[in-house]
C-alpha positions as CSV (number, residue, x, y, z in Angstrom):
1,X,183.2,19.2,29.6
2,X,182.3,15.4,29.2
3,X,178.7,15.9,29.6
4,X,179.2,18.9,27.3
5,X,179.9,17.4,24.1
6,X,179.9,13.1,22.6
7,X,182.2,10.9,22.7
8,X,182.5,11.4,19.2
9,X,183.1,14.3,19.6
10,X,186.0,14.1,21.6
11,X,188.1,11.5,19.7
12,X,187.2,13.6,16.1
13,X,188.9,16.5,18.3
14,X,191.8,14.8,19.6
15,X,192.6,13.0,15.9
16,X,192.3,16.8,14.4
17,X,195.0,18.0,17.0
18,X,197.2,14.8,16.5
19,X,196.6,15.3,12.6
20,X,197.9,18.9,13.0
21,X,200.8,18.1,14.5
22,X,202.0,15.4,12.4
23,X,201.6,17.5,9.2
24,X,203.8,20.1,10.4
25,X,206.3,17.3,11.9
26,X,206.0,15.9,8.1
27,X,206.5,19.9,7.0
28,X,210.0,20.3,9.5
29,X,211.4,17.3,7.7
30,X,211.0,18.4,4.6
31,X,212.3,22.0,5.7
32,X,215.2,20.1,6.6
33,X,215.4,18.5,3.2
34,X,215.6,21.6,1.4
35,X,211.9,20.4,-0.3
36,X,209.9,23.3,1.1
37,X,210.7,26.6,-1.1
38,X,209.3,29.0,1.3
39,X,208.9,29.6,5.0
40,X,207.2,27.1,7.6
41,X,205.8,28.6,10.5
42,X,204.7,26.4,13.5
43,X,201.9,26.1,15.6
44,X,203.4,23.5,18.4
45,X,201.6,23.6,21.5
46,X,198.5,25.6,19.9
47,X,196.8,23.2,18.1
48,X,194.1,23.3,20.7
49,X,193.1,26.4,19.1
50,X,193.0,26.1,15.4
51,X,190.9,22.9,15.7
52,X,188.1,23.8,18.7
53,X,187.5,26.9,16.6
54,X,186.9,25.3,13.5
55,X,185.5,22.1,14.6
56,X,182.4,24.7,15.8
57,X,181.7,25.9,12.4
58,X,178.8,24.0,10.3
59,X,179.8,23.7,6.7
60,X,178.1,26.4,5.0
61,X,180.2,28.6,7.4
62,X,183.4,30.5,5.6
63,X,186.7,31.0,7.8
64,X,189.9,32.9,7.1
65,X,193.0,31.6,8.8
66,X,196.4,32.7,9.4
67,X,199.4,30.8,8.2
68,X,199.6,28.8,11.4
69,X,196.0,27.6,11.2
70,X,196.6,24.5,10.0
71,X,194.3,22.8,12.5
72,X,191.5,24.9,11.1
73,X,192.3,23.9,7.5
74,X,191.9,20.2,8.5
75,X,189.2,20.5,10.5
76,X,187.4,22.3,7.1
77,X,188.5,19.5,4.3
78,X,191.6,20.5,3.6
79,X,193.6,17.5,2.5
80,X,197.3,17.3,3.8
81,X,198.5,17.2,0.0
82,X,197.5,20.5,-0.6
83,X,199.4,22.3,2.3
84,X,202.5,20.2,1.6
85,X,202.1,21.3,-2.1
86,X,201.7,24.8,-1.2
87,X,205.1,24.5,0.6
88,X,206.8,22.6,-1.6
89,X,205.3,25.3,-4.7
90,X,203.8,22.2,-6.9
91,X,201.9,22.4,-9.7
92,X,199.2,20.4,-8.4
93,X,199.0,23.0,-5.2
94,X,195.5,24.8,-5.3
95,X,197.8,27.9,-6.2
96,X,200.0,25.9,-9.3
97,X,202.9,26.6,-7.3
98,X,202.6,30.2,-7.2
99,X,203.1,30.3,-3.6
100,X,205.6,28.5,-0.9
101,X,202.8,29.0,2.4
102,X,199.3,28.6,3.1
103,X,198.3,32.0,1.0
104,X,195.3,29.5,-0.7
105,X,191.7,29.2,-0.3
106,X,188.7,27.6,-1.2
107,X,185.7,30.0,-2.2
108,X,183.6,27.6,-4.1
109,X,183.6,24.5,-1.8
110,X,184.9,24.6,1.6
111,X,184.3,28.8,1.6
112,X,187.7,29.4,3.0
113,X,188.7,32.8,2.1
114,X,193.0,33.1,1.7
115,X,195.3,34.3,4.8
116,X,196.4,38.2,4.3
117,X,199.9,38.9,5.4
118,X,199.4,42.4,6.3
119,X,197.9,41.3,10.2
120,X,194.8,42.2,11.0
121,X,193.3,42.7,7.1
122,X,191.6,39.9,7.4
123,X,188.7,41.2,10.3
124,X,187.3,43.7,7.8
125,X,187.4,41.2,5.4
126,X,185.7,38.7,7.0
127,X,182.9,41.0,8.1
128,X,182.1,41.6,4.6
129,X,181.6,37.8,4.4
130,X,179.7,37.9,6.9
131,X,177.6,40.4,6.3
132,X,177.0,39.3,2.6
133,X,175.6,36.2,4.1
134,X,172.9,37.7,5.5
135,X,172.1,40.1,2.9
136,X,172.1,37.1,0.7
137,X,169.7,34.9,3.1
138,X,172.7,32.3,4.1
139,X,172.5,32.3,7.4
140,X,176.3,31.9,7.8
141,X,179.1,32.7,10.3
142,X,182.5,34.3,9.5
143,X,185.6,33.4,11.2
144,X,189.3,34.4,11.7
145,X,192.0,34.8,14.0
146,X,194.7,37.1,14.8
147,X,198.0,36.7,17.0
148,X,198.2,39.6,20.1
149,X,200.5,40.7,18.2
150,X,198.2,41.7,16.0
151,X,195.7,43.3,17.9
152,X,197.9,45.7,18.1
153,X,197.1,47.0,14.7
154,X,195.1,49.8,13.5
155,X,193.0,47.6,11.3
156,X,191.8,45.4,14.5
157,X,190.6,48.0,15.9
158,X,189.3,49.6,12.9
159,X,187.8,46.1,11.7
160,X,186.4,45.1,15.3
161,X,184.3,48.6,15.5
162,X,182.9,48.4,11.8
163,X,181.6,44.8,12.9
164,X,180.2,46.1,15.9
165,X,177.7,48.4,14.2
166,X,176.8,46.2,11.8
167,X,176.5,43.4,14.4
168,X,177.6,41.4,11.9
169,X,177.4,37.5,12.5
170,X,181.6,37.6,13.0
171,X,183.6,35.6,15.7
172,X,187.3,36.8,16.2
173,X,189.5,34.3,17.7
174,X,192.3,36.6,19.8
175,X,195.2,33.7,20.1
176,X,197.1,35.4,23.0
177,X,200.5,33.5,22.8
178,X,201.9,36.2,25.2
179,X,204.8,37.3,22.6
180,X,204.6,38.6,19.5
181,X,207.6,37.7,18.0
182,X,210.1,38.8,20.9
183,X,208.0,41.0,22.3
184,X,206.2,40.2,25.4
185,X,202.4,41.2,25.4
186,X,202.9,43.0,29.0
187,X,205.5,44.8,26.8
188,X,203.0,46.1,24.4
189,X,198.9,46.0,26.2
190,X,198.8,47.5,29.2
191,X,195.7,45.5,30.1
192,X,195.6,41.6,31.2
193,X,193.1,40.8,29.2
194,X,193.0,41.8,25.5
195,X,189.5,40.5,25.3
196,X,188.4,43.7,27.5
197,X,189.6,45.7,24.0
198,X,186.2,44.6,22.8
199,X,184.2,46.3,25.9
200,X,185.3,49.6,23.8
201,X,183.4,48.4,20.6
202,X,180.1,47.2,22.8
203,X,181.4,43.3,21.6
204,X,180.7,40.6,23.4
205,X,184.1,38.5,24.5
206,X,184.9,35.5,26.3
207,X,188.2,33.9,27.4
208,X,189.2,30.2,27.2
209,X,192.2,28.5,28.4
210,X,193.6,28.3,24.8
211,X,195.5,24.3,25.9
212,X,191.9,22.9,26.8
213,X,190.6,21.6,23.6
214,X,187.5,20.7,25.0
215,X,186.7,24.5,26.7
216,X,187.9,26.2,23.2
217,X,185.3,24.2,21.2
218,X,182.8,24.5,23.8
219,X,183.2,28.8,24.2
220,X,183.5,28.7,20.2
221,X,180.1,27.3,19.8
222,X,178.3,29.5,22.3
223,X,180.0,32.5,20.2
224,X,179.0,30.7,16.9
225,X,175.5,30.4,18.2
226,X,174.9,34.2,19.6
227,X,176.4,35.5,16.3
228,X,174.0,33.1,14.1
229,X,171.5,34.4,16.3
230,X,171.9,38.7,15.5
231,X,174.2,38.8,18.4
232,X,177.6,39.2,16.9
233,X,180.3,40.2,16.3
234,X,181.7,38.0,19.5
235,X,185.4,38.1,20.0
236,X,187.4,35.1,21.9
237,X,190.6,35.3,23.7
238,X,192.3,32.0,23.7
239,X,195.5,31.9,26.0
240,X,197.9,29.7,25.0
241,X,201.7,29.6,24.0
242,X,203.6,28.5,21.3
243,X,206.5,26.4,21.8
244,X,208.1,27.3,18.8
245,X,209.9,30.6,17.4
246,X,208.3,33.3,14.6
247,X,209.5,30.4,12.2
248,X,212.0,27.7,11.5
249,X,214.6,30.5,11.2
250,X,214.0,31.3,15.0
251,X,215.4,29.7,18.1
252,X,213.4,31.6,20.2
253,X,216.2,32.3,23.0
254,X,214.5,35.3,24.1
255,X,211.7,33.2,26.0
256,X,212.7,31.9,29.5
257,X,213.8,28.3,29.7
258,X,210.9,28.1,33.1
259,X,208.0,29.1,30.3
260,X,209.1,27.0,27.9
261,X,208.9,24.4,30.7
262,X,205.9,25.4,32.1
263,X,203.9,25.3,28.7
264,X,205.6,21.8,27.7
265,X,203.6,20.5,30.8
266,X,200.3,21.8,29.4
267,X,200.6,20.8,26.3
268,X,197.2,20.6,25.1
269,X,197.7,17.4,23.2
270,X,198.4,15.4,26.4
271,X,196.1,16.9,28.8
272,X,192.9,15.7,26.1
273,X,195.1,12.4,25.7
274,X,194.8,11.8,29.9
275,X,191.4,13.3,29.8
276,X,190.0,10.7,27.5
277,X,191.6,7.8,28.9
278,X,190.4,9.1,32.4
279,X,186.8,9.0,31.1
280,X,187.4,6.0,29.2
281,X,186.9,7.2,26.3
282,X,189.9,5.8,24.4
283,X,192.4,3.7,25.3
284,X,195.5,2.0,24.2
285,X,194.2,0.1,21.4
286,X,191.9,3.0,20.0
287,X,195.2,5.1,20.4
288,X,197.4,2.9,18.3
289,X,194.0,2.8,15.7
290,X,194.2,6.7,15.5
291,X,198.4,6.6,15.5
292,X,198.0,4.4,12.2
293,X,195.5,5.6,10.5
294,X,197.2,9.4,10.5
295,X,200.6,7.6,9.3
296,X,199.0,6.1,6.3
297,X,197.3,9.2,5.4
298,X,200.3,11.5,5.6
299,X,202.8,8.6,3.9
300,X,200.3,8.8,1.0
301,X,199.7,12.3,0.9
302,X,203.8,13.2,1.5
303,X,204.4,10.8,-1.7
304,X,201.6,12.3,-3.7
305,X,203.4,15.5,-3.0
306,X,206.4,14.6,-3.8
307,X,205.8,13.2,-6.6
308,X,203.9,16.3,-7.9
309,X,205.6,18.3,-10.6
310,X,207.2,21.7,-10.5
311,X,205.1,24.0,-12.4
312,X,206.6,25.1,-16.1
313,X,208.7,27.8,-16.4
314,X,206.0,29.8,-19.2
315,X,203.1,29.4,-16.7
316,X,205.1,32.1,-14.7
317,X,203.5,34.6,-16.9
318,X,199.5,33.1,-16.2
319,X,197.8,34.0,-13.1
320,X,198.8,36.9,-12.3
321,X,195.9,39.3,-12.2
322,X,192.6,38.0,-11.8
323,X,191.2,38.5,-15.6
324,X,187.3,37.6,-14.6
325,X,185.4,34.3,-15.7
326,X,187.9,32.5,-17.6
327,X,189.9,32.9,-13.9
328,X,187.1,32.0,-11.6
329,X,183.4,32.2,-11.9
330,X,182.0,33.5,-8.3
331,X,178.4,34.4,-8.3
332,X,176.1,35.5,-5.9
333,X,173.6,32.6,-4.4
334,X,170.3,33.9,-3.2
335,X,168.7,32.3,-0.9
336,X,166.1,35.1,0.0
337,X,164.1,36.8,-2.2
338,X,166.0,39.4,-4.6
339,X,162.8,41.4,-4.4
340,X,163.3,41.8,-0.4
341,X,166.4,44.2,-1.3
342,X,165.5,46.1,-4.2
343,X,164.4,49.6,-4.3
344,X,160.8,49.9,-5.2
345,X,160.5,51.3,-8.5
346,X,159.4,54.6,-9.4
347,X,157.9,56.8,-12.3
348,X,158.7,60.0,-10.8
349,X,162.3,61.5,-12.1
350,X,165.1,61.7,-9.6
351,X,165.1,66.0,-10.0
352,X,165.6,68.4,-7.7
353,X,165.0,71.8,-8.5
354,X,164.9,74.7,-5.8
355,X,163.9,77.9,-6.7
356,X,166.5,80.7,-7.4
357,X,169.3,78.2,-7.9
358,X,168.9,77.7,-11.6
359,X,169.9,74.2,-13.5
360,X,173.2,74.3,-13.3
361,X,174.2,76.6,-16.7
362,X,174.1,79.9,-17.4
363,X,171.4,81.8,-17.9
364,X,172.9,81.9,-21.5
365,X,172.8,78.4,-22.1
366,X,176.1,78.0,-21.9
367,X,178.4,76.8,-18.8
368,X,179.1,79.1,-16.3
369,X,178.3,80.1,-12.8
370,X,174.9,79.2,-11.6
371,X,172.4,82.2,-12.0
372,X,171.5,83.1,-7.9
373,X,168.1,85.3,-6.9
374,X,168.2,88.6,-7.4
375,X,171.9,88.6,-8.5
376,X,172.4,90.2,-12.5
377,X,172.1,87.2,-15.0
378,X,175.4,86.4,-16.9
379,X,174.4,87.9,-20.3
380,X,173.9,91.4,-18.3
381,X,176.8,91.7,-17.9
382,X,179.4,93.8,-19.5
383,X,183.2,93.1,-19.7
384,X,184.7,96.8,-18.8
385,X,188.0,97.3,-19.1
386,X,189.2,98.7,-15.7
387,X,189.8,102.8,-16.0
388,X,193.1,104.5,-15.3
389,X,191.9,105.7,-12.1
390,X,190.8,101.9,-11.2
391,X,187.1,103.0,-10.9
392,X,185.0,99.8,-11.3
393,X,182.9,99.6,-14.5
394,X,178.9,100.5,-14.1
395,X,178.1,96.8,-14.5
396,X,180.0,95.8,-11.8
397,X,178.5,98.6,-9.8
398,X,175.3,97.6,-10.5
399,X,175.9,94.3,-9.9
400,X,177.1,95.2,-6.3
401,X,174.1,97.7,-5.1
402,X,171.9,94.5,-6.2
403,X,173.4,91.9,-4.3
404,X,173.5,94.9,-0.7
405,X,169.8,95.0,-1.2
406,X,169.0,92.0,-1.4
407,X,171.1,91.2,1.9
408,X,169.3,94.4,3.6
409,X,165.8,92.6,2.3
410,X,166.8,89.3,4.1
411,X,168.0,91.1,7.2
412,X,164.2,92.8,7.3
């Protein structure tokens, strides 16, 4: 992995993980300060993922992350203010307040496309992003991520095939934290890999030790390349663990004290820390440089935050429903001729007429059943009252010998 990517490379991906991590440390203690209105869902010990995912995107690229992708967020623009604003439900969040997660994106800018809570939404999403960047000339990638919990879902699979015929320039990043929730993932896949769910869909998979920051970004760039290239959709299986509960409100009991253990000793954080001063590619100083510089930056964006108003209570009514232009102005940019995807045009009127099957109206004029070959045309007929006897009216006799012979005629 040295000789795969720059030392540059390398420190921008460990200061992404170590910039992760500290805004969700910042995030717990304002949980615990009764400043964050809404849940707080951690990511500890899969930071690795979020970031070597993202960090292989180019910027024209759009991504969709889940509410732990924080990483990804970081790695794409995002300043820390504005996921401690969305928390905290400030007016000066990129929602106004109107939201206590990371339920924001960034469509005009950084093309990040809003987390959906419903799991798994977001693949069928994304491959409409992705596949209205090629019809639009972009060249682009889509990405998005989904727990294995969430794999479970009819939509993945749903999602995963419709990207597959389209070979849709799509990479799926599979975080495989082996529980969803409580429930173990031997519990709930019968397979040991969920990236061999792909094999079904004819997609292309790989799978990455999810604590090797170095082997995610490498894998997600390969994937990122292929799909650029027409081979997508590409799916990758990162296995990791996360050392925290669902959210702040869990404990997480249910998971063996030995994993917990086990896990703590791979934390990805600290194997790129050794790796790097093994190559000598940072040491103490550069360390400390990098330990400063993310305090600074999160002591002036916690302050900004906090110091950000609560939105008014009439602005409660504004917002709601997206209303058009005066909400947001999102229009299609071409970057391929517009000509290359219209229909030709044509002088010749769009009719079909077939003989015997009329236009639609009644022989009248008027609307009623369509008048059929040899069949007796609406104004023949005559409206009989039925007799006593129930003997059917001469019209409808007529009617009847016409329709056996012309069956008998098609039979000959």
């Amino acid at each position: 992995m040295a000789k795969a990517l720059t030392k540059q490379q390398h420190l921008d991906l460990y200061y992404y993980m170590r910039l992760n991590r500290a805004v969700e440390d910042t995030m717990v203690k304002l949980f615990r300060q009764n400043k964050i209105v809404g849940g707080l869902y951690s990511s500890l010990g899969q930071e690795a993922v979020s970031v070597g995912t993202a960090f292989a995107l180019e910027k024209k690229d759009w991504l969709a992350p889940m509410i732990r992708n924080i990483g990804a967020l970081l790695v794409k623009g995002v300043p820390p203010r504005d996921v401690f604003m969305q928390h905290m439900a400030k007016y000066d969040s990129p929602t106004k307040g109107k939201d206590g997660t990371s339920h924001f994106g960034d469509l005009d800018n950084l093309h990040i496309v809003s987390p959906i809570s419903m799991l798994g939404d977001l693949i069928p999403v994304m491959t409409g992003v992705a596949m209205a960047g090629r019809y639009l000339g972009h060249k682009i990638v889509a990405m998005t991520w989904i727990g294995d919990g969430g794999s479970s879902t009819g939509v993945f699979h749903e999602g995963l095939n419709f990207a597959a015929t389209q070979k849709a320039p799509f990479v799926l990043v599979l975080e495989n934290n082996l529980w969803a929730y409580s429930t173990p993932v031997k519990r709930q896949v019968p397979v040991e890999n969920l990236a061999d769910r792909a094999k079904a869909y004819g997609v292309k998979s790989f799978v990455v030790d999810g604590n090797d920051v170095a082997a995610v970004f490498t894998t997600a760039r390969e994937a990122v390349e292929l799909a650029r290239e027409g081979e997508g959709p590409i799916l990758i299986e990162a296995k990791t663990f996360r050392r925290m509960g669902h959210a702040q409100h869990d404990p997480a009991e249910y998971v063996p004290a030995e994993m917990k253990k086990y896990w703590e000793e791979r934390d990805p954080i600290s194997r790129h820390k050794k790796f790097l001063f093994k190559e000598k590619l940072l040491d103490e100083k550069g360390k400390k440089e990098i330990d400063a510089k993310i305090s600074a930056l999160l002591e002036k964006e916690r302050d900004f935050a906090e110091n950000s108003p609560f939105p008014p209570a009439e602005f409660a009514e504004h917002g709601v429903y997206c209303t058009g232009d005066d909400c947001h102005k999102i229009r299609a940019k071409w970057e391929r001729p517009i000509a290359e995807v219209t229909p030709p045009k044509s002088g010749v009127p769009a009719v079909w007429t077939v003989e015997g099957f009329g236009s639609g109206k009644g022989s009248g004029g008027g609307s009623a059943p369509i008048h059929f070959g040899d069949t007796v045309k609406h104004e023949q007929k005559e409206e009989a009252a039925p007799s006593n006897n129930g003997a059917k009216s001469p019209a409808k006799k007529t009617a009847k010998k016409s329709v056996i012979a012309t069956a008998r005629k098609a039979k000959r």
